[in-house]
C-alpha positions as CSV (number, residue, x, y, z in Angstrom):
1,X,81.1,80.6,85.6
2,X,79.4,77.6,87.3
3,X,81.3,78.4,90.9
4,X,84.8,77.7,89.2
5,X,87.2,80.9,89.8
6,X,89.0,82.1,86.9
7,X,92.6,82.3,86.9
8,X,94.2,85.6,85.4
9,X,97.8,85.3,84.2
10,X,99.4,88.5,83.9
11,X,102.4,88.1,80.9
12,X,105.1,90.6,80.2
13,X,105.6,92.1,76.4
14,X,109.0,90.1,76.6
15,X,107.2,86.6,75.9
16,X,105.5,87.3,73.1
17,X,108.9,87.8,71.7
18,X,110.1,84.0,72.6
19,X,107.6,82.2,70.1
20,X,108.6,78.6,71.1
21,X,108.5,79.3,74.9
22,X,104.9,81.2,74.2
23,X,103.9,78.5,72.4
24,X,104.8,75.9,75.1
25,X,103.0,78.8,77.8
26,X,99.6,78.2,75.6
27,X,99.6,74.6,75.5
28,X,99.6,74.6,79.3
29,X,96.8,77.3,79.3
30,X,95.2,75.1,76.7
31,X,94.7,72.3,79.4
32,X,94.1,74.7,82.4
33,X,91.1,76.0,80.6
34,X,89.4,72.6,80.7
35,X,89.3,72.6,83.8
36,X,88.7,76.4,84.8
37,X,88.5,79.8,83.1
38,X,91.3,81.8,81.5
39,X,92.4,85.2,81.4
40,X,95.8,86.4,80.0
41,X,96.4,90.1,80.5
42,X,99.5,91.4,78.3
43,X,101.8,93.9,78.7
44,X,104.4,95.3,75.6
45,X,107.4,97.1,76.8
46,X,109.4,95.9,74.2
47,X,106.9,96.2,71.4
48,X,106.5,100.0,73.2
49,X,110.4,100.7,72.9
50,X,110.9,99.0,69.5
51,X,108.4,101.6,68.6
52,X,109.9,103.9,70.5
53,X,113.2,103.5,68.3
54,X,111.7,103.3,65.2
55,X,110.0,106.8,65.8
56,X,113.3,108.3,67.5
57,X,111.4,108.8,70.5
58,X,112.6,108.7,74.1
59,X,111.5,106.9,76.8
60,X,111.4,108.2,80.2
61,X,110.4,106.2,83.4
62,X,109.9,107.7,87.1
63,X,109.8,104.4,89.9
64,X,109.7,101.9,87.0
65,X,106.6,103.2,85.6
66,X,106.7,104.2,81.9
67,X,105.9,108.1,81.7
68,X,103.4,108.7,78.5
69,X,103.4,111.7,77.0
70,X,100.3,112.5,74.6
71,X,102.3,113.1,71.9
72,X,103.8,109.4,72.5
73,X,100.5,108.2,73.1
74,X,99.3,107.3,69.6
75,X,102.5,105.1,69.5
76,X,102.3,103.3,72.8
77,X,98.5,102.5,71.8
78,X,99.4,101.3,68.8
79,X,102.5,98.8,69.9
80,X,100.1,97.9,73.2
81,X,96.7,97.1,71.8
82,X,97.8,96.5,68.4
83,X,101.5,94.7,67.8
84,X,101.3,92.8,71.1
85,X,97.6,92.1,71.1
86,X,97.6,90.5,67.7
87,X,101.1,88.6,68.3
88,X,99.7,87.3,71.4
89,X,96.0,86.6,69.2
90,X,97.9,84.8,66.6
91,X,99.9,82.6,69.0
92,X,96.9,81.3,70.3
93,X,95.5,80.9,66.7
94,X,98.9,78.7,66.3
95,X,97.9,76.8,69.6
96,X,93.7,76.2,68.6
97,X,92.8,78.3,71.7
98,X,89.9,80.2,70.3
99,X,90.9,84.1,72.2
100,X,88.9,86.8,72.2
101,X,90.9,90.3,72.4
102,X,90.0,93.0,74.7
103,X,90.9,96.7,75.9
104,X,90.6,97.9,79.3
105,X,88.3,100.2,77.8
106,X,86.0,97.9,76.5
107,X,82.4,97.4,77.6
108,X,82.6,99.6,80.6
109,X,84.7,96.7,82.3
110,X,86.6,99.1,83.8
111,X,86.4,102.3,85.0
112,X,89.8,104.8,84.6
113,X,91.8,108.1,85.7
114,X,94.9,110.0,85.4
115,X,97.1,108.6,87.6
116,X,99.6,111.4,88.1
117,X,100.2,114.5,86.3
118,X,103.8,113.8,86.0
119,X,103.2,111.0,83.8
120,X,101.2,112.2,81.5
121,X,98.7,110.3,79.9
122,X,98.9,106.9,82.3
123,X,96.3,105.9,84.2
124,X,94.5,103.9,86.9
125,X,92.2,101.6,86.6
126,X,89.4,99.7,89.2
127,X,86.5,97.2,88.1
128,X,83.3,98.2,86.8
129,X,81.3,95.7,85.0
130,X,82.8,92.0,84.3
131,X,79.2,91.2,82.2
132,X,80.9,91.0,79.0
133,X,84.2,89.5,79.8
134,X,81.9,86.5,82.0
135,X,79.5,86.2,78.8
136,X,83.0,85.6,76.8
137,X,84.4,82.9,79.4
138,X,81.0,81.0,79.6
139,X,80.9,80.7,76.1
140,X,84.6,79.0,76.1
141,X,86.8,81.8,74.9
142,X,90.3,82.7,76.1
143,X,89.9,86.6,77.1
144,X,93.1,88.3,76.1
145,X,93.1,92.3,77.9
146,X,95.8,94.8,76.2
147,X,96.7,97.8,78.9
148,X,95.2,100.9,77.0
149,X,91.8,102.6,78.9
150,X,90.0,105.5,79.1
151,X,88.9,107.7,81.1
152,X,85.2,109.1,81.3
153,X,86.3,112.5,79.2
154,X,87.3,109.8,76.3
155,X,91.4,110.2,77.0
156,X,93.0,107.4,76.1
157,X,95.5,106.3,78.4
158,X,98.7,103.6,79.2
159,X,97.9,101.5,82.1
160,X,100.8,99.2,84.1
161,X,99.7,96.0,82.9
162,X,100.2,94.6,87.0
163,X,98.1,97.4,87.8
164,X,95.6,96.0,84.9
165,X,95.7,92.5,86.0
166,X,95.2,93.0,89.6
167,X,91.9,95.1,88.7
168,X,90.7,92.1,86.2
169,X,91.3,89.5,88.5
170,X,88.9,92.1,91.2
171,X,86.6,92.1,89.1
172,X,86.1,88.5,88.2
173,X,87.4,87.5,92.0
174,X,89.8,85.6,90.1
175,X,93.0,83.8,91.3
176,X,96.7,86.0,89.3
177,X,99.8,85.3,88.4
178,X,102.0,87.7,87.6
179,X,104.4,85.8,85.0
180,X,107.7,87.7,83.7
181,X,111.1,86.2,82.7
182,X,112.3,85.6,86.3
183,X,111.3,82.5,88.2
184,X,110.0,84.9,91.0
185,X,111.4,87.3,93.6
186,X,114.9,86.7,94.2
187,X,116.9,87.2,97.4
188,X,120.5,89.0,97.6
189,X,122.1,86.0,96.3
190,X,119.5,85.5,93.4
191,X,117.8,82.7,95.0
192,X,114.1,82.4,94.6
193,X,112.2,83.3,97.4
194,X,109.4,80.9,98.6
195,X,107.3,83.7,99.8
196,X,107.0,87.3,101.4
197,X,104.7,89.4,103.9
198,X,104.3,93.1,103.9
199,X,107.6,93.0,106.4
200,X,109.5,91.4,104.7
201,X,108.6,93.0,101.1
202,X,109.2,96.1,103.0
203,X,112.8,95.2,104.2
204,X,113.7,93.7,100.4
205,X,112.5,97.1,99.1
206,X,114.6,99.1,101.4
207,X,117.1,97.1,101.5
208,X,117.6,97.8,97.7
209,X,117.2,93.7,97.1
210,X,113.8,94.8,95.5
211,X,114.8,97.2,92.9
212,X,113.0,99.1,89.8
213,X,110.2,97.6,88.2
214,X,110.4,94.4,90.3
215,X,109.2,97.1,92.9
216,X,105.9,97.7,91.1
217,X,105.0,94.0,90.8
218,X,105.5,93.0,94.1
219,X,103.2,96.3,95.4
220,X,100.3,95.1,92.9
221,X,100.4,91.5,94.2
222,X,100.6,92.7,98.0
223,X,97.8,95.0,96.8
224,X,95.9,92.0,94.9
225,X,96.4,89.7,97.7
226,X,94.8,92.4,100.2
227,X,92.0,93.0,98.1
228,X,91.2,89.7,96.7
229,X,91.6,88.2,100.5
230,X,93.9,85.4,98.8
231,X,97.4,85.4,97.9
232,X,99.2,86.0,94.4
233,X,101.7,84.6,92.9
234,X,105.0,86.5,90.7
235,X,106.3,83.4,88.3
236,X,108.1,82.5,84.7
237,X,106.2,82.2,81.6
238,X,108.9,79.5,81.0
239,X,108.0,77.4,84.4
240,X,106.5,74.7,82.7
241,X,106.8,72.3,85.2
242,X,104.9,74.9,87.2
243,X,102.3,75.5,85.3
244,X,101.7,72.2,83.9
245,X,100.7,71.5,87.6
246,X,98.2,74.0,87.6
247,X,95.2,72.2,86.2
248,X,96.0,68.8,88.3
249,X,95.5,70.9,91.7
250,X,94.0,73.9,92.9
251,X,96.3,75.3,94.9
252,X,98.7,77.2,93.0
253,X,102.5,76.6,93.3
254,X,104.1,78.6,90.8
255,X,107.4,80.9,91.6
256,X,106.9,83.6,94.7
257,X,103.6,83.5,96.7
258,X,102.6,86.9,97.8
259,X,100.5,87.4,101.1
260,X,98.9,90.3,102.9
């Protein structure tokens, strides 16, 4: 990829809900892919739950990761890696970013487990092979990655979508950005918070500031950071003003930066 590093954006299910702010997210990944690669990796909690409803099925979660039953599991694949994959395709249709859309299972990009027993049919995943997914970005496409994997037995499983970016930004050695609908971390008082070490993530986290799934994303960009020897940044898909600044400079200053 000519010695340019990739940047992988991790963004939540909620903003492919938001058309006109995921519309205004695309431009601006539009213009950062001219000047280096692009990865979006997608989550779909509230395509998971609208399906969810629709099937009178209840959803369960233990430390802010979603528990997935196998007899859920046909529904969760279906709302993760097809309603938000093709809403997320055909906003960048909308947008003339030509996307290419991905599993975690595809082309033995990744290799995956069983996480825990207790939550069924979710797994873990680590790089494999980026071959394919480096073929696609020299070529020019956007790579879109939905959560689902699978394991070397051919189970299917639900993967954290953090947990998915921080593996696909290892392997490509890419700089992430884990974008939600907060600006970032946020103190007591609900001020943003610059930045944060493994002390001080520590103290938020037990201090209850830190809380749920906010609790998961911080621990996968401490754990990006550490492994990718650089640190990661937890934004807003709505920061334009951030990420409009994000193909002037390389240095990334986009909601909390994360170092280990």
């Amino acid at each position: 990829m000519n010695g340019i590093s990739p940047i992988v954006f991790k963004l939540g299910g909620e903003a492919l809900t938001d058309k006109t702010a995921l519309a205004e997210f695309l431009q601006q990944a539009a213009n950062i892919k001219k000047v280096r690669p692009v990865v979006i990796v997608h989550g779909g909690g509230p395509q998971v739950e609208d399906m969810m409803s629709a099937t009178q099925l209840s959803t369960t979660k233990v430390d802010g990761v979603r528990a997935t039953p196998l007899t859920h599991l046909p529904f969760v694949v279906g709302a993760l890696a097809g309603v938000a994959s093709q809403q997320l395709l055909a906003a960048c249709k909308a947008q003339n970013l030509n996307a290419v859309s991905l599993s975690l299972a595809d082309a033995d990009l990744f290799n995956a487990q069983v996480k825990s027993e207790v939550l069924g049919a979710v797994g873990q995943v680590s790089p494999n092979n980026p071959n394919a997914i480096q073929a696609l970005l020299e070529s020019g496409f956007v790579v879109l990655i939905n959560s689902i994997g699978c394991d070397p037995q051919g189970q299917t499983l639900n993967i954290n979508a953090d947990d998915a970016a921080v593996a696909t930004a290892q392997l490509l050695r890419a700089e992430l950005c884990l974008l939600s609908n907060v600006p970032g971390v946020l103190n007591a008082n609900k001020q943003l918070i610059n930045s944060l070490d493994k002390e001080s993530i520590e103290s938020l986290i037990n201090s209850g500031v830190i809380r749920d799934g906010m609790v998961v994303k911080v621990n996968a960009a401490f754990e990006a950071s550490r492994l990718l020897r650089r640190p990661v940044h937890i934004g807003s898909w709505q920061d334009s003003s951030a990420l409009s600044r994000l193909h002037l400079s390389e240095q990334i200053q986009l909601g909390t930066q994360i170092n280990a």
